[in-house]
N, C-alpha and C positions, 0 to 999 in steps of 0.2 A: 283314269277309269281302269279297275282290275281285269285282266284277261277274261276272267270265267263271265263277268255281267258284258263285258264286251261282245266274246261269243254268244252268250244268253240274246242280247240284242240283235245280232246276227241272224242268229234263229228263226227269231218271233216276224224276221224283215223276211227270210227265205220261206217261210211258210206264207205269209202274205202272196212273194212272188210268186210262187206254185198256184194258190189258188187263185190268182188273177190272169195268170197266164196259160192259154190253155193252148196249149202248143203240138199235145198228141206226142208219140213214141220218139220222134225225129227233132222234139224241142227239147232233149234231155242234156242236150250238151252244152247251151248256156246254163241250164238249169245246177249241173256240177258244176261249175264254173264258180258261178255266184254262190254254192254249200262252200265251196272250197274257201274263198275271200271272205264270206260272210259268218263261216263258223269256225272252221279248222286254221284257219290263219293265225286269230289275235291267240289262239292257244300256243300254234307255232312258234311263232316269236319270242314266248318266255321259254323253250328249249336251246333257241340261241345263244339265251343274257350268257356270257363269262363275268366269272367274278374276276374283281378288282383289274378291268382292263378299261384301256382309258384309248385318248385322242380319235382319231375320225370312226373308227367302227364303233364306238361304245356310243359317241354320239350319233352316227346314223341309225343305230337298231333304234337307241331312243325317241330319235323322230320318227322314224316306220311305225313304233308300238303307238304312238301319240294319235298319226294320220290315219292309224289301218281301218280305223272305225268310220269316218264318213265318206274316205277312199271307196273301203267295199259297201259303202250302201250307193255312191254314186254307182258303179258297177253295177248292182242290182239292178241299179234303174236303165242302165245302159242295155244291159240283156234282155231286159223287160218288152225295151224297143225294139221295133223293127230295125236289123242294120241302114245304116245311112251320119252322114253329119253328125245331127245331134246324140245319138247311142255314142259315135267316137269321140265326143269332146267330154261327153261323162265318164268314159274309161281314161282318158287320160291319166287323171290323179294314180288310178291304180297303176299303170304300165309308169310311171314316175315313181310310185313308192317302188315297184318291183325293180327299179332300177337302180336306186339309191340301194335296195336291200345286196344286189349283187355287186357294187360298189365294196359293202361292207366283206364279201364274201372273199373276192378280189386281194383286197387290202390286207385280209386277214392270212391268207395264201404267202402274202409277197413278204409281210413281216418275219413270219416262221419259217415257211421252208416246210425243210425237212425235220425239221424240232416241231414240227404240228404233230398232233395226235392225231391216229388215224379214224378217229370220229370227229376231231373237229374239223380234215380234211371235206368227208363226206357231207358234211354239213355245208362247208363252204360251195360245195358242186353245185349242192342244190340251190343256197341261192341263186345259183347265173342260173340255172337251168329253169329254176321259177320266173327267171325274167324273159325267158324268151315264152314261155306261154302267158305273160305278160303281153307280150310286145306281139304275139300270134293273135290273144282276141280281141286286139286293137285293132288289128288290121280286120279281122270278124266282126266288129262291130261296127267300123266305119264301110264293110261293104265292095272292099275293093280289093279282087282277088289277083294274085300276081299271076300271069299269063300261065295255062296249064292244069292249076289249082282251083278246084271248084269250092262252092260254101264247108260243103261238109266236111271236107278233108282238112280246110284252114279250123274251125271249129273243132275238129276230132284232134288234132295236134294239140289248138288252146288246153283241151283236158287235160292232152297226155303229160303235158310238161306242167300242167298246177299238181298232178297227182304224182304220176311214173319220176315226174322230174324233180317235183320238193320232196314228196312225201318217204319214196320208195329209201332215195339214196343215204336220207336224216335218217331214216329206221334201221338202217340197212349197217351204219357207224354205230347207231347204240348197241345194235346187237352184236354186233364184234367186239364194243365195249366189255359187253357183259360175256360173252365167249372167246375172248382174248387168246387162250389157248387152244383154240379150235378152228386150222389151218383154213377148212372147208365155211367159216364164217366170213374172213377176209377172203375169199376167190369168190364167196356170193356179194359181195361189198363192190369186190372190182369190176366184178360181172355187168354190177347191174349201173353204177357209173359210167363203162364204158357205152353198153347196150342202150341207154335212154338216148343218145345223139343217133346211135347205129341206127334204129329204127327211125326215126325223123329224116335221116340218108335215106336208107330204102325206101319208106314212103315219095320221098321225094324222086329218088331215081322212077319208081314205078309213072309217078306222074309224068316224067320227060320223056318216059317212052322208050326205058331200058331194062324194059323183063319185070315180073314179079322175086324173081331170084333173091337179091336182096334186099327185101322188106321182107317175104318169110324166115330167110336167116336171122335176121336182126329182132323178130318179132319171136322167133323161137328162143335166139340166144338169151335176149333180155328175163321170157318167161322163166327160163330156167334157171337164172341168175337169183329172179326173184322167187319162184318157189325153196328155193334154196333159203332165204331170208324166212319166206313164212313159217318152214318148218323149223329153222331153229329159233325163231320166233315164238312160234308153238314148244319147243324144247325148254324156252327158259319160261315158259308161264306153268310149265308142269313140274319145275324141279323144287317147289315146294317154296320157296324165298316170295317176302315180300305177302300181303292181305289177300284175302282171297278174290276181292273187286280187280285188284289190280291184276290179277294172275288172267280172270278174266274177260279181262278185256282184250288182255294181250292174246290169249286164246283165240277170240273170236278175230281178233283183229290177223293174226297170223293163218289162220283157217280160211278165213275170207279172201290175202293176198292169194295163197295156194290156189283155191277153185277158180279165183276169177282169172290169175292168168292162164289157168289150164285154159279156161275159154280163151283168151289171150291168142295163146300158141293155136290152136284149135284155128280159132280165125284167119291168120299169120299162115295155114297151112291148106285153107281155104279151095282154092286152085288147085293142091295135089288130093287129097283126099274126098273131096266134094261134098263141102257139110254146106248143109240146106237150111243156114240161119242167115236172115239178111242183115243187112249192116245196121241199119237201125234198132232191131233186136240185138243185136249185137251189143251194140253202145249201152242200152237198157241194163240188160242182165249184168254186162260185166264193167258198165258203171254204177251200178247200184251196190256191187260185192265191192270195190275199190272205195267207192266214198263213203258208205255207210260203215262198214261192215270194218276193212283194213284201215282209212282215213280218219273216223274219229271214233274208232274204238282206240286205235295204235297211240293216236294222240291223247286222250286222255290216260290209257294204259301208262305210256313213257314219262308222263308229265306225273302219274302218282309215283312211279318210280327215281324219278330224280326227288321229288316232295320227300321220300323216303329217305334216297342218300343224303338229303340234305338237312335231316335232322337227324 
């Protein structure tokens, strides 16, 4: 089945879940969760394909593109439930595909080296990075919070690593691709590589009980990394190359990373400056700029633009 009617099915299944699930301001984070698997994914995937590359990654992406379609509707239905059992045995397929996909990521790493491109570096990251918000709303879904960690926090991570951790790092290689000569493209690439784990540290330190210190470092570093991405982002959809749809989208998509991390950082600095948005508004606003807005405008954006180089 072709990416786009696979997405397209995705869709028609995530609007379904929305309006059946009436979850309020504080349900928004399975809700991204299942847009991510259920729309931005099977697109995903065909950013991956290399040509003419064979033996275990060529066939793993192959079987990920093949499963991603009832994977993420089991998902759907996993989020749909209440966490407990049966929600975790319907995520499984998904945290298996996500596993296999960082398998490929891995693989692809060990083969090259340092002969890897440094987009297809980035690319690689994010699969393991996708797998571990995988393997996060597994453990969200099945209910069972490791000592410390309450729902919301195991839930806000599952996002951060379907979006900050596939999304950010894949976007973050093409755009160096395409500004190659532009120092300040690769140190937002590096930035925000490194910064996706950094904050998940922080986060985590905060929970054990060792300061806010760094998760706002980490939550700032990261923002800034990726502001950095959105703006030249925005750079290359203004420098006139490529339809005007495509230019676009990548606009909106680059405009959308920018403001939603400035909430990001904003948040991330929460504690020193005393901003009076709660966490739940929080997740809203600048899950809504990230997934709509940066996540599948970026992805359709990049996908017309490789359609382009590729003819």
């Amino acid at each position: 089945m072709p990416a786009n009617l696979r997405a397209t099915v995705g869709a028609i299944g995530w609007v379904a879940f929305v309006a059946t699930r009436d979850a309020g301001v504080e349900g928004w984070g399975p809700a991204l969760v299942a847009f991510a698997a259920l729309v931005l994914v099977p697109l995903v995937l065909e950013l991956l394909v290399e040509a003419d590359e064979t033996g275990f990654p060529a066939w793993g992406l192959q079987l990920a593109r093949a499963s991603q379609l009832p994977a993420s509707l089991l998902l759907g239905a996993a989020c749909w439930l209440p966490a407990g059992v049966p929600a975790a045995i319907l995520a499984l397929p998904w945290v298996a595909l996500a596993g296999l996909l960082a398998v490929v990521g891995i693989l692809r790493l060990r083969r090259e080296r340092f002969r890897r491109s440094f987009e297809g570096m980035c690319a690689d990251v994010a699969l393991v990075f996708f797998a571990l918000g995988a393997f996060g709303t597994g453990v969200d879904r099945a209910g069972v919070m490791p000592k410390k960690f309450d729902a919301a926090t195991v839930a806000s991570m599952a996002v951060h690593f379907h979006y900050a951790g596939l999304l950010l790092p894949l976007f973050a290689g093409l755009v160096q691709r395409e500004l190659f000569v532009w120092r300040l493209a690769a140190r937002g690439a590096v930035g925000v590589v490194l910064g996706v784990p950094a904050l998940a540290f922080g986060v985590t330190a905060t929970r054990l009980g060792w300061g806010t210190s760094l998760e706002s470092a980490a939550g700032c570093g990261l923002a800034l990394a990726g502001m950095v991405v959105g703006i030249l982002q925005v750079r290359i959809a203004l420098d006139g190359r490529g339809e005007l749809l495509t230019r676009t989208l990548l606009l909106v998509s680059g405009a959308s990373l920018f403001v939603g991390l400035a909430f990001g950082a904003a948040y991330a600095l929460r504690g020193s400056i005393g901003l009076g948005l709660a966490t739940p508004q929080m997740h809203l606003i600048h899950g809504m700029l990230i997934a709509f807005g940066f996540g599948l405008g970026g992805v359709l954006g990049w996908r017309r633009m490789a359609a382009r180089m590729q003819g």
